[in-house]
N, C-alpha and C positions, 0 to 999 in steps of 0.2 A: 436629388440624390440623398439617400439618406446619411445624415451626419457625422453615425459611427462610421462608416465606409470613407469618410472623407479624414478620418482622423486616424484610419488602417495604414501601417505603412508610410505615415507622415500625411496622406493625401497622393502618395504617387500611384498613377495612371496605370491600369489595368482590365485586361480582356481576357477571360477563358477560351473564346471563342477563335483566338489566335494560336491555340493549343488542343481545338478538339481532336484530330488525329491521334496524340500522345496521351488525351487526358482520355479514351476511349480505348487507348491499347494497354496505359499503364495504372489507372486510377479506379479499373475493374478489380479491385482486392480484397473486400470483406470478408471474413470467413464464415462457410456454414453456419456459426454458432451464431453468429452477429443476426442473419435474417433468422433464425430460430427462434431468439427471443423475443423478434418482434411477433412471429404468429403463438409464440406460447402466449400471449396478451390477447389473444382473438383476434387481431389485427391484421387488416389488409389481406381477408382468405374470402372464398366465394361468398357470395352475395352481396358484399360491400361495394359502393365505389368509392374508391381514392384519388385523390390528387396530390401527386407530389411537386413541390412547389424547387423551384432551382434544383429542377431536373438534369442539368446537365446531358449528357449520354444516354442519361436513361439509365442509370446502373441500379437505381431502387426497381422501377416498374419490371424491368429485363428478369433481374432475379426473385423477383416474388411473384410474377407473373403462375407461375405455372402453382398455386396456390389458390387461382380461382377468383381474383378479384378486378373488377373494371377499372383498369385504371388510364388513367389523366397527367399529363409531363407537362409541366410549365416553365420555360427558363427565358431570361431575357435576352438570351446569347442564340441568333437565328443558326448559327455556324453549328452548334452543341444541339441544338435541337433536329438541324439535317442530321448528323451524325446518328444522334440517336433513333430518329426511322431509320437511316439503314440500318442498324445492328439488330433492329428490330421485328425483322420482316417477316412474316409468318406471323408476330401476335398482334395480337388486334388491342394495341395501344394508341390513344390520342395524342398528338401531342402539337401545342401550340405555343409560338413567340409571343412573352407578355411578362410585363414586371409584376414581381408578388406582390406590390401595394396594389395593382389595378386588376385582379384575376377575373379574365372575363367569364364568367359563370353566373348563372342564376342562382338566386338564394335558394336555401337548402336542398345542394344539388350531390353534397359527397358525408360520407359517414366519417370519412378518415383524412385526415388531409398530414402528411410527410413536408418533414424538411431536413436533410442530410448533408452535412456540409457546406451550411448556406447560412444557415438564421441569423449568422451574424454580422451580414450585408443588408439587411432588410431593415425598412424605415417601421419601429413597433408598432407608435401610433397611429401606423397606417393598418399596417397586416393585421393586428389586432382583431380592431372589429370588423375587418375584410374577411379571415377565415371563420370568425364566428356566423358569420350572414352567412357562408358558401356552405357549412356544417348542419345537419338535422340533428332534430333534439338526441340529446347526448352522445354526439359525437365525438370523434377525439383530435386531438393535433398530437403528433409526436414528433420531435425534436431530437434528432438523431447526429453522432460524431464518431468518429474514427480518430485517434491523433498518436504518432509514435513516440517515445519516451526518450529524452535526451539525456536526461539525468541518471537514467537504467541501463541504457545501451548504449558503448562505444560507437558502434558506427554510425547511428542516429547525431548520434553527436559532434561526429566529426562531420558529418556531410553538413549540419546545420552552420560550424565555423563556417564552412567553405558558401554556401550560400550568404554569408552576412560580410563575409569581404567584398561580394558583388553587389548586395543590394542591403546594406546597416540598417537602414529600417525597418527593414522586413519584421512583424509581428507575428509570425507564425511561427517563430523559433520559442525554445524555454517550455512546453505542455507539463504540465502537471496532471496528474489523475485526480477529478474533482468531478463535483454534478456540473450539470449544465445549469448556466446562469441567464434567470429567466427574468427578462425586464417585468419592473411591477407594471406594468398597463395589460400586461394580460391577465392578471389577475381580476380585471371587472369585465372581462369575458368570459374566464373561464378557472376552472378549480383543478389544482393537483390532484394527480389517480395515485404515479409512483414513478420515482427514478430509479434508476441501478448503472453501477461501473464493474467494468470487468478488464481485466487482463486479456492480451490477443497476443499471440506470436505468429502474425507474418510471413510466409514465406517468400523468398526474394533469389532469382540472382543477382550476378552483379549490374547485369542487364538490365533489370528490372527494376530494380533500385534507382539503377541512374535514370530511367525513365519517371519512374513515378518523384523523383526530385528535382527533375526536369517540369513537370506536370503541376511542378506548384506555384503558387504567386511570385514567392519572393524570385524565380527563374522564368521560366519559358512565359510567364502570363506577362511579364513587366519589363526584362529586359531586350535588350535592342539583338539583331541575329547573331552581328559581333560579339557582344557581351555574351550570349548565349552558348555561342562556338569555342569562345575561350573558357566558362564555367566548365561546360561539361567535359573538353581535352582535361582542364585540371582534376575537375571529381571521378573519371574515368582512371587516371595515375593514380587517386588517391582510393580509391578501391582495389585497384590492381595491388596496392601495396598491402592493406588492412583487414580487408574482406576476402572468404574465402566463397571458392565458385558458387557454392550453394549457402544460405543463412537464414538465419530470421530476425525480425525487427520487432523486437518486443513493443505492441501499440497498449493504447486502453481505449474501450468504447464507452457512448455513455447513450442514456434512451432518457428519454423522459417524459411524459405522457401526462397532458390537459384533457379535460371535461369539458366540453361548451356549457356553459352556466344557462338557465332558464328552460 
């Protein structure tokens, strides 16, 4: 396991794959603009093939799909990866069970290789020069995040209190708007193209909301059914009181795009 992952959250024990139902009905939310900017880059549109690596659902492949490009789902969660054939059905997406340190592909097999909500469970000095080998000459890796703002939005805020009473170590709480933070070891695979952050607002109801906080670590991935039954009766009260039926969650995204060197 890789180290940072074991230092997430204290060390405590977690599965997405005990959550793909929720993480495939509530964690489909990026907005237009978000996949926008990824094809204003040239990226991930016909001719290329892709892999996106901690594939999850498939929520990259699914919505960029009809852009024209071959793509490839990799997640180490077999549960998240059923899910994501079926939501998938009708495109003609691969997708297989496999840790992003070991991706079974042959060298220089993808132009573009994705990682969205992931990169920071992955062992570097592995993935490294694993995506460089899978990448043809000047390919790209892009390192992609979605994260809501606590600091900027009340209800973001409140709901992350109420997550930290159930599970205090949870690290996913506190985001800041900032680049994405790229361990040096890919730097001797690969060279900066260009980062960029942007502002997102969200739409949510209340439903929804509680779902996709539901859908996260510090909840539905780590706690026990009990703990999970009592979080959401309390965040459900505390939306009833806070939030109004319809809102939005001011997030920020971030992109950030490598070169394969050589």
């Amino acid at each position: 396991m890789n180290e940072a992952v074991g230092m997430i959250d204290a060390g405590k024990l977690f599965d997405f794959g005990k959550i793909a139902a929720d993480y495939a009905k509530y964690r489909d939310i990026y907005p237009a603009e978000f996949y926008q900017r990824i094809i204003n880059k040239g990226l991930c549109v016909k001719g290329q093939a892709v892999l996106d690596v901690g594939t999850g659902t498939g929520v990259l492949p699914r919505n960029l799909y009809p852009y024209g490009a071959s793509w490839t789902g990799l997640d180490c969660s077999e549960a998240q990866i059923e899910m994501a054939k079926a939501l998938s059905k009708g495109m003609n997406i691969r997708y297989l069970t496999a840790v992003a340190e070991k991706p079974p592909f042959e060298e220089h097999s993808f132009d573009v290789i994705t990682a969205c909500q992931c990169y920071w469970y992955f062992d570097h000095e592995k993935t490294a020069p694993a995506f460089r080998k899978l990448l043809r000459n000047n390919g790209r890796l892009l390192l992609l995040c979605m994260e809501w703002l606590p600091f900027e939005d009340k209800i973001a805020a409140a709901s992350e209190r109420l997550v930290l009473r159930f599970s205090p170590n949870w690290t996913g709480a506190g985001a800041l708007m900032r680049p994405i933070e790229v361990p040096d070891c890919y730097y001797r695979y690969f060279e900066p193209v260009s980062h960029e952050e942007f502002l997102l607002r969200v739409p949510f109801t209340r439903e929804s909301w509680n779902g996709r906080m539901k859908a996260c670590r510090g909840v539905g991935v780590s706690l026990t059914p009990q703990e999970i039954a009592t979080w959401e009766e309390a965040h459900k009260k505390l939306l009833a009181e806070i939030a109004p039926a319809r809102f939005t969650i001011l997030h920020y995204a971030a992109i950030t795009e490598l070169k394969r060197t050589g």
